[in-house]
C-alpha positions in Angstrom: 0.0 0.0 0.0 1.0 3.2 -0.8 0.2 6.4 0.9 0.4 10.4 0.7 -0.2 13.4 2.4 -1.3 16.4 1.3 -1.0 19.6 4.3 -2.7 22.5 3.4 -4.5 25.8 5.6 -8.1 25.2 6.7 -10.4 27.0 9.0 -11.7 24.9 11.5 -15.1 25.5 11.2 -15.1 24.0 7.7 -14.8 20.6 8.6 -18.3 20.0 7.7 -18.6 21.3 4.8 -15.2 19.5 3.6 -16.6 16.2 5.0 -19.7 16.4 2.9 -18.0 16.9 0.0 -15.8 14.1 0.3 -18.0 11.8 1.0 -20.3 12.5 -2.1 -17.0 12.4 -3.9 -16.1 9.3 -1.9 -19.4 7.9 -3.2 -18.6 8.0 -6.9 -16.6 5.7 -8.8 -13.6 8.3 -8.8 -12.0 6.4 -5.7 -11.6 3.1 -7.2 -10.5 4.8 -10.5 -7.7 6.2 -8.3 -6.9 3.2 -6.3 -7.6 4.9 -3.4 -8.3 2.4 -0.3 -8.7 4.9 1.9 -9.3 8.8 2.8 -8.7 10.4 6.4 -8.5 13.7 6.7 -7.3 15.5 10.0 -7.3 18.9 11.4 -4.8 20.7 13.7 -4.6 24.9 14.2 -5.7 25.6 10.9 -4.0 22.9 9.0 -5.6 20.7 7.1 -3.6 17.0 6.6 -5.5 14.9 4.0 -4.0 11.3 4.4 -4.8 8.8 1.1 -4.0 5.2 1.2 -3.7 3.6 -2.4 -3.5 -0.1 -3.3 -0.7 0.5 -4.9 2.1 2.6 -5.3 1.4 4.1 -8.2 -1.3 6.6 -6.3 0.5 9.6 -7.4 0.0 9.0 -10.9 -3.7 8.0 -10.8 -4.3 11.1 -9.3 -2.4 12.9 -11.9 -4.0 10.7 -14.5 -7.5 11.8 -12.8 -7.3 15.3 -12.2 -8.7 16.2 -15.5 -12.5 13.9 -15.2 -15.0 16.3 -14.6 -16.1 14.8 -10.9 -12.1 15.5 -9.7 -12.5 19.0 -11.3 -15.6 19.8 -9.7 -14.0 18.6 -5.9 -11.4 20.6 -6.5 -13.5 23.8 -7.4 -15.9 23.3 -4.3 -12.5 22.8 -1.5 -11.5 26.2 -2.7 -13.7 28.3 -0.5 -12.5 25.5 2.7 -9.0 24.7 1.5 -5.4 27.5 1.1 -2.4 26.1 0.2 0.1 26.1 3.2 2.6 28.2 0.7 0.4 29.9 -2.0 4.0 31.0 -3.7 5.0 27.8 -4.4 1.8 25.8 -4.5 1.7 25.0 -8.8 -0.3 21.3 -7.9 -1.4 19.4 -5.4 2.1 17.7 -5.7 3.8 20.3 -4.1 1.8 20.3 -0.9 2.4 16.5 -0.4 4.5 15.3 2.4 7.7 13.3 1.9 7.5 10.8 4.5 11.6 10.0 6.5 10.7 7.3 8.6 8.2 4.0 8.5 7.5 1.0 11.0 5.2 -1.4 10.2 4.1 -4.1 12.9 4.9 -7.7 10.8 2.3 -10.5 11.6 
């Protein structure tokens, strides 16, 4: 499984709005045409941490491969009002808001 995370600037008070909209996009066909296995998104101070698990880890480059189907475009028209980019000056795609990940454990059964 492969996983990203994507740290942006929310208010706090949006989290509602920002759930409902994810889970009518959740509710489309759009996950499973991303691999996505999961979606949890967090909330601390005004930042906003979405966390995406894929099946595979090629989840990067479904999401590049999706961003231009109309139900990813309208998402990420509707999180504009809820959702800033933590650096607006370098923020070009949702790439360069993604966390690189230093350290991993994994519990082996």
């Amino acid at each position: 499984m492969h996983s990203t995370l994507i740290v942006a600037r929310m208010d706090p008070a949006s989290t509602e709005p920002v759930s409902k909209l994810f889970a009518d996009f959740d509710r489309t066909d759009m996950p499973e045409r991303m691999g996505t296995r999961r979606r949890q998104l967090f909330s601390y101070q005004g930042l906003y941490f979405h966390l995406q698990d894929f099946d595979s880890d090629h989840g990067s480059e479904a999401i590049d491969s999706a961003r231009s189907h109309p139900l990813f475009v309208g998402i990420s028209n509707d999180l504009r009002p809820y959702i800033n980019a933590y650096d607006p000056e370098t923020w070009r795609s949702p790439a360069d808001a993604m966390a690189t990940r230093f350290y991993h454990w994994e519990q082996q059964s």
